[in-house]
C-alpha positions as CSV (number, residue, x, y, z in Angstrom):
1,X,12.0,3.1,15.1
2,X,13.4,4.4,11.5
3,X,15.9,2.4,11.5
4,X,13.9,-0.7,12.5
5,X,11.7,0.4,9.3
6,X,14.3,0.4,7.2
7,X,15.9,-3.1,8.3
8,X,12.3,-4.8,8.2
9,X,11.8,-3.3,4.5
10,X,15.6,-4.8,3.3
11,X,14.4,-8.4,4.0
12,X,10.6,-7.7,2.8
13,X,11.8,-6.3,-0.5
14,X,13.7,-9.8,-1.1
15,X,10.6,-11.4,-0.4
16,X,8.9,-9.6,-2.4
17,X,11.6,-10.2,-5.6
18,X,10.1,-14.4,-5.4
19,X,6.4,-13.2,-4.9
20,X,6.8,-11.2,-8.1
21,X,8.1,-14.1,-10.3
22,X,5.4,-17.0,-8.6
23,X,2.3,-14.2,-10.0
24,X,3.6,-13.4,-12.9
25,X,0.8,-15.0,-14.5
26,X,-1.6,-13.5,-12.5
27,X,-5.1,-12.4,-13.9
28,X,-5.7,-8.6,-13.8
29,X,-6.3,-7.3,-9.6
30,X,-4.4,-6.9,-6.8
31,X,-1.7,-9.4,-4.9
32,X,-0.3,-8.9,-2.0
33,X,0.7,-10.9,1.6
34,X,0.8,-9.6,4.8
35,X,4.7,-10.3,6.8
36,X,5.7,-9.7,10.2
37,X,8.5,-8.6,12.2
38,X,10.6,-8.7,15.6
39,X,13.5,-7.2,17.0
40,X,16.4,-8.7,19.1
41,X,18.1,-5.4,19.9
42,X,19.5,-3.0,22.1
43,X,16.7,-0.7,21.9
44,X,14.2,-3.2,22.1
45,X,10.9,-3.1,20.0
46,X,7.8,-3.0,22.2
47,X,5.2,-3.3,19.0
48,X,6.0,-5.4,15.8
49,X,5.5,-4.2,12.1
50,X,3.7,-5.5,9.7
51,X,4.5,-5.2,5.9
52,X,1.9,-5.5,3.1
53,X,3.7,-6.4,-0.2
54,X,1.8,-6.1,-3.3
55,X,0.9,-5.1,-7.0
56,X,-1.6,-3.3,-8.0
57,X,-2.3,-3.6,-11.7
58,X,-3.8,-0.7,-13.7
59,X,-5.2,-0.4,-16.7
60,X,-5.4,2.5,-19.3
61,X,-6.3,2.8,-22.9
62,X,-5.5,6.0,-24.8
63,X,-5.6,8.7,-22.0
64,X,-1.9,9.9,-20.7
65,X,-3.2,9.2,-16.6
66,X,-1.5,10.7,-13.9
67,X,-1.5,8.9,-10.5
68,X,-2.0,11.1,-7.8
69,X,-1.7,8.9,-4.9
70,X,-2.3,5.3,-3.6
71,X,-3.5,4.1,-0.4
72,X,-2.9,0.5,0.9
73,X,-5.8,0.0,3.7
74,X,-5.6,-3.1,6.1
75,X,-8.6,-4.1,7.1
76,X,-9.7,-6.8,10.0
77,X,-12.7,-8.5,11.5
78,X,-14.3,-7.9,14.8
79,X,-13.9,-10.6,17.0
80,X,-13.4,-12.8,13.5
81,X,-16.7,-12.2,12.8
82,X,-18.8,-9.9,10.7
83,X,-17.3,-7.8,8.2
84,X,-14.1,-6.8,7.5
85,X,-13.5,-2.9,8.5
86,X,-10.3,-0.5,8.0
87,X,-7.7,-0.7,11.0
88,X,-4.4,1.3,9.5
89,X,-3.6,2.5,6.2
90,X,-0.6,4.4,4.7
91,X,-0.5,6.3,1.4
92,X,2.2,8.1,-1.1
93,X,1.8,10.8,-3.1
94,X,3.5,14.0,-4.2
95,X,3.7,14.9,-0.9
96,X,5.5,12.1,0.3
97,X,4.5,9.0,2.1
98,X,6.0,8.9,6.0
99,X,3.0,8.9,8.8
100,X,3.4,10.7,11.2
101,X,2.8,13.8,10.1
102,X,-1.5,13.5,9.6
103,X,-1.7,12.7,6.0
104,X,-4.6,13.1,3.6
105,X,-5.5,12.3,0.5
106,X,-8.6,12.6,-2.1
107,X,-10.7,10.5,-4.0
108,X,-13.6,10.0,-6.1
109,X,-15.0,8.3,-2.7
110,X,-13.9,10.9,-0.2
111,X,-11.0,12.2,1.4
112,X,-8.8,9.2,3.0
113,X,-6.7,9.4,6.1
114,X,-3.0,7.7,7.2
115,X,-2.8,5.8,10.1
116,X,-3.6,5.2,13.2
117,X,-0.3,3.2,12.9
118,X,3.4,5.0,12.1
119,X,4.5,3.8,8.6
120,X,5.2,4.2,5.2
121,X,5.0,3.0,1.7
122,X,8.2,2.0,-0.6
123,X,7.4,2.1,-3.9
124,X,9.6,-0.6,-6.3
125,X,10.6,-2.0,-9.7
126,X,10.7,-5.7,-11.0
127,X,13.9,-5.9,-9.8
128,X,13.3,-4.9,-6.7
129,X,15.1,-1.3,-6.6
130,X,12.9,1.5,-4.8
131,X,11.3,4.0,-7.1
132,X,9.9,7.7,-6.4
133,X,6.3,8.9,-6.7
134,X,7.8,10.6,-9.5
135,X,9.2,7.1,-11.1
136,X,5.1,6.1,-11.3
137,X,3.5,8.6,-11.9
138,X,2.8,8.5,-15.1
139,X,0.9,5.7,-16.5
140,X,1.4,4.1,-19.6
141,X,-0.9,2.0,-22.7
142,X,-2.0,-1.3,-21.5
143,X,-1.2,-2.5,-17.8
144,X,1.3,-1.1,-15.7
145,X,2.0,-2.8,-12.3
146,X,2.4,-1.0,-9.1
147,X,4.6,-2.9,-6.5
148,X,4.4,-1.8,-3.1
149,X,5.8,-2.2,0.2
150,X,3.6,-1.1,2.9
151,X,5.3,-1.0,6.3
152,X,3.1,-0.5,9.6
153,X,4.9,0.1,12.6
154,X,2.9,-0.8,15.9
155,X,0.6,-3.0,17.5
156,X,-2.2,-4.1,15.3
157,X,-4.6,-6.0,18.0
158,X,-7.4,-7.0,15.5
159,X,-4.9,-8.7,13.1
160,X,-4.6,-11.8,15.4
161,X,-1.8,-14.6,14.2
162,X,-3.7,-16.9,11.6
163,X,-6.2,-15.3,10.9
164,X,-7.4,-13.9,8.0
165,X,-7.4,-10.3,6.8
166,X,-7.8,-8.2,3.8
167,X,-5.7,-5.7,2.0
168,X,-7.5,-3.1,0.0
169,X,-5.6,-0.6,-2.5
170,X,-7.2,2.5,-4.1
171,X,-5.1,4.0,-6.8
172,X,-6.5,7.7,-7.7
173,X,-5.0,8.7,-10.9
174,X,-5.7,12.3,-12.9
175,X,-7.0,12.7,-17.2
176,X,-7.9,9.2,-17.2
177,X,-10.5,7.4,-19.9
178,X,-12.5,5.5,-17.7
179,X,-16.1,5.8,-17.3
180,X,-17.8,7.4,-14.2
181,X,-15.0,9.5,-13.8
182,X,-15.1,12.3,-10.7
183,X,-13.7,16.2,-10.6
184,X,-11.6,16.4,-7.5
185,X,-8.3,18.0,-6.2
186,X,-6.6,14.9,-6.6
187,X,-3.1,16.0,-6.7
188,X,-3.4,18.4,-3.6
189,X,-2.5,21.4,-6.0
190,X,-5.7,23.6,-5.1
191,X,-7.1,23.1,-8.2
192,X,-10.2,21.1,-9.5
193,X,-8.7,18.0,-11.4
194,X,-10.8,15.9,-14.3
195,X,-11.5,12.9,-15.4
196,X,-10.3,11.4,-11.9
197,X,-10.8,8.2,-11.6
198,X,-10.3,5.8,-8.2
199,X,-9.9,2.3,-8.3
200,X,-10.3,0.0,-5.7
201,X,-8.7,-3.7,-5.4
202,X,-9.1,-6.2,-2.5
203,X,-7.7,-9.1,-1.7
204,X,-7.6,-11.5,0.7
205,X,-4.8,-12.8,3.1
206,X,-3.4,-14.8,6.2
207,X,-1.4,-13.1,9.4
208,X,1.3,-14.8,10.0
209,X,1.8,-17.2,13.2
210,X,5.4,-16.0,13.3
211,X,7.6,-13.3,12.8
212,X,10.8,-12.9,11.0
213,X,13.8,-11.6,13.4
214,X,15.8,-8.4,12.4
215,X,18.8,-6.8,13.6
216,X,19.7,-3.4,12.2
């Protein structure tokens, strides 16, 4: 299943180089789409994965920030109707990103949960190279973009083909300037961070009717 990971995240990342350039004039909020994938192989794939690819846009004035972790939620309606409501999530840190293990993080809303779905986030530049937790981290003046690839590895039932669903991002980040800040232990270090502030970015998007094939 790694290795399937790995081969779905090679094509998503080349998607994501022409969703970058078509919103590079995008207002100040998330982007993102949802992709899916199949597998014609030997060792078969029972479930597909879904990828969220994104950017998450954060601002900062004259603080020096530290991020201490992002989350990339996907979230569903019941039935279609009603509201839409969390059904898998992945995060990175400084502790690293895969899912399994059990996962945790903290936030000015509360402590957040991975899963239930195996997976993974893949952090990258503008031109598309991966980057570490480490290569973020730190958060410059003005706005500094977050991409992201999200990879989900199992059935999702409640994201049904064509319909729509919505991908909310919460960025946690340490000796920030923003108002109604919280004091948490945002980096996981056992200590009580300041200033902690959590922002949270939704946006909407369509399931796709079809899936890409991949071979690894």
């Amino acid at each position: 299943m790694l290795r399937l990971i790995v081969s779905a995240l090679t094509v998503v990342v080349a998607l994501f180089a022409f969703q970058a350039r078509a919103l590079a004039c995008a207002t100040l909020r998330a982007t993102g789409r949802l992709d899916t994938f199949a597998c014609s192989c030997a060792e078969g794939l029972e479930n597909p994965i879904t990828v969220a690819t994104g950017t998450a846009l954060v601002g900062n004035g004259r603080a020096t920030p530290t991020l201490a972790s992002l989350i990339v939620e996907l979230q569903a309606k019941k039935n279609g109707i009603g509201v839409f409501q969390a059904v898998a999530r992945q995060m990175i840190s400084a502790d690293g990103t895969d899912y399994p293990p059990p996962r945790s993080v903290a936030t000015c809303k509360g402590p957040v949960t991975a899963g239930p779905v195996a997976g993974r986030i893949q952090l990258v530049d503008k031109d598309e190279k991966p980057l570490t937790f480490d290569d973020v981290k730190n958060i410059g003046d003005g706005i500094t973009p977050i991409n992201f690839v999200a990879t989900f590895a199992g059935l999702i039932p409640e994201l049904k083909p064509g319909s729509r669903a919505r991908l909310k991002i919460y960025t946690t980040a340490v000796n920030t300037d923003q108002p109604h800040t919280c004091s948490i232990d945002a980096d996981g270090d056992g200590s009580l961070d300041s200033a902690v502030k959590t922002l949270i970015f939704q946006t909407v998007v369509r399931v796709p009717t079809t899936a890409f094939l991949i071979t690894p």
